[in-house]
N, C-alpha and C positions, 0 to 999 in steps of 0.2 A: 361411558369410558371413552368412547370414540371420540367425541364431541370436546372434554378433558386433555385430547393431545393432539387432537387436528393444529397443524400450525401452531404449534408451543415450543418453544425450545427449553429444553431441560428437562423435558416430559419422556426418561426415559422406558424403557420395556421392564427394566429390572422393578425403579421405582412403582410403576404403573401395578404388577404383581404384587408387592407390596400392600399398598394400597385394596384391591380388592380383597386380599387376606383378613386385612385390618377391618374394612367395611362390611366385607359379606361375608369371611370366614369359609372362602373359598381359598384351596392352596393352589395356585398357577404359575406356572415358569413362566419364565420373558420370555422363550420362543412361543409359549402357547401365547403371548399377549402378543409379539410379533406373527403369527399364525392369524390373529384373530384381525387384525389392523390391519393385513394384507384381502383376507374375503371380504372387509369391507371397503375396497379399491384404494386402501392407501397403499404410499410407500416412502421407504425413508428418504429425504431429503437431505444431502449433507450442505452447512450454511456456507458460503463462500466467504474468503477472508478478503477485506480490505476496504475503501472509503467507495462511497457511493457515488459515483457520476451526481453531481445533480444538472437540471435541466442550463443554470448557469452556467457553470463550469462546460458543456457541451459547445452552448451558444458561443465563451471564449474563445475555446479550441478552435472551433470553424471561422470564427472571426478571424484569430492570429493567423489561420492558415490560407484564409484568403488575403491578408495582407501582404503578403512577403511570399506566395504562390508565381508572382511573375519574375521575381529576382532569378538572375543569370546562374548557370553553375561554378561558374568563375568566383559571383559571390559568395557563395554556399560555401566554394572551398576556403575563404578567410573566414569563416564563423568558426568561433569555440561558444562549446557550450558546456556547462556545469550542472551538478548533480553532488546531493550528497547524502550520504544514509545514513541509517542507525541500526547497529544489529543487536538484537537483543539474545542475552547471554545467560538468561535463567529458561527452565520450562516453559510450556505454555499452556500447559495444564491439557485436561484429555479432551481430545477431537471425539470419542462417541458422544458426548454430552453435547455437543454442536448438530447431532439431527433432528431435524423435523420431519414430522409425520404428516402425511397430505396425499391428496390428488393430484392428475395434473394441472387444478388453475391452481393450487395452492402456492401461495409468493411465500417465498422463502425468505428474511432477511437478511443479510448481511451478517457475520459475525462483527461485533465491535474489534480494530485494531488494539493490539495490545498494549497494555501501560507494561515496559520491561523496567524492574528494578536498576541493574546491570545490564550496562550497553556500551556499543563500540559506536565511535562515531567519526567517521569517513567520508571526504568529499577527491574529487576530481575532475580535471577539467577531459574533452574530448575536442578532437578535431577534424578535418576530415584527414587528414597525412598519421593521425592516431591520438593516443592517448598519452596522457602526461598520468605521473604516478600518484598513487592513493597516499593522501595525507590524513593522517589522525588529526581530528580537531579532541581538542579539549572539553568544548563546549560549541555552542552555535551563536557566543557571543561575535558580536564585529570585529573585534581584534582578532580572536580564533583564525576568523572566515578570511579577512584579511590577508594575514599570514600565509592560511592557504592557498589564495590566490597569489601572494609574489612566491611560494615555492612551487607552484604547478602551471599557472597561466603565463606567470612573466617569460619563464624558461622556454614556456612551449610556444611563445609568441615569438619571442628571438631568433630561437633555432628554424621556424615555419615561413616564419612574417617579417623577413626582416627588411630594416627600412620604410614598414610600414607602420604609420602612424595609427591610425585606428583599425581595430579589427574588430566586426559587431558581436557581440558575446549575449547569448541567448541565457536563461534560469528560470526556473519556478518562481512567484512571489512569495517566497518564504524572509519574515524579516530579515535574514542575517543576510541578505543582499543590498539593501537599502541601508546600510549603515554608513556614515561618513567615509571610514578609514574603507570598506568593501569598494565602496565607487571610487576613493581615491586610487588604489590598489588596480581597476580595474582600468 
């Protein structure tokens, strides 16, 4: 039984009861299967939510931040940066089905991010003098993203920066940056 739910996820105390019911014709409650999971040094592990570092994406991150680690705060203060999200607007179904059972070298994974049916989807620019307003994109087409950069960045570049020709504008590589009309826009 132990062995069945070490590091499984979906293996939970209810079904696990079940289970020996069905096999041995033994009746036991989930606390006695959680009872029993704990004397032999497990414990419950809840999965974390979201994307995995990987060893890539690390190496990036310390690249980018040594390249641009010596720029002045003067420059820091012309940078806008962008961001945009998605908020997902249905359930997300139940977090007890998200533990695992384990010791302490047991790796836990990651939960998988959610696929949401129904979602909002919102971008913004930041700057260091503050923030321009949250725009609803329609999609994460290039026009969408577009749009939202002349209703958020253009305004917030004029009223911050003005007279200034370029101001460096930091983002994720997520495609809707790289579109024609995005970089014209930007």
């Amino acid at each position: 039984m132990v062995k069945g739910m070490e590091g499984q996820r979906g293996e939970s105390t209810r079904k696990t009861a079940k289970e020996v019911l069905v096999k041995l014709g033994t009746k036991v409650s989930r606390k006695g299967v959680e009872k029993f999971l704990r004397a032999e040094g497990l414990k419950p592990k809840r999965r974390k939510v979201g994307p995995v570092l990987t060893q890539l994406h690390k190496k990036k991150r310390v690249e980018w931040s040594k390249r641009f680690r010596s720029k002045s705060m003067q420059w820091w203060r012309r940078v806008l940066m962008v961001d945009e999200k998605s908020f997902g607007m249905t359930w997300p179904g139940n977090r007890k089905n998200d533990i695992v059972w384990g010791d302490e070298n047991t790796v836990v994974p990651p939960r998988d991010l959610q696929k949401w049916q129904i979602s909002a989807k919102v971008g913004m620019f930041i700057c260091y003098h503050g923030a321009g307003p949250v725009v609803e994109l329609k999609s994460w087409k290039d026009a969408d993203y577009a749009n939202m950069v002349n209703k958020t960045a253009v305004p917030l570049k004029k009223k911050h920066y003005p007279g200034v020709l370029q101001v460096p504008c930091f983002h994720d590589n997520d495609p809707a940056h790289k579109g024609k009309l995005s970089k014209e826009a930007l």
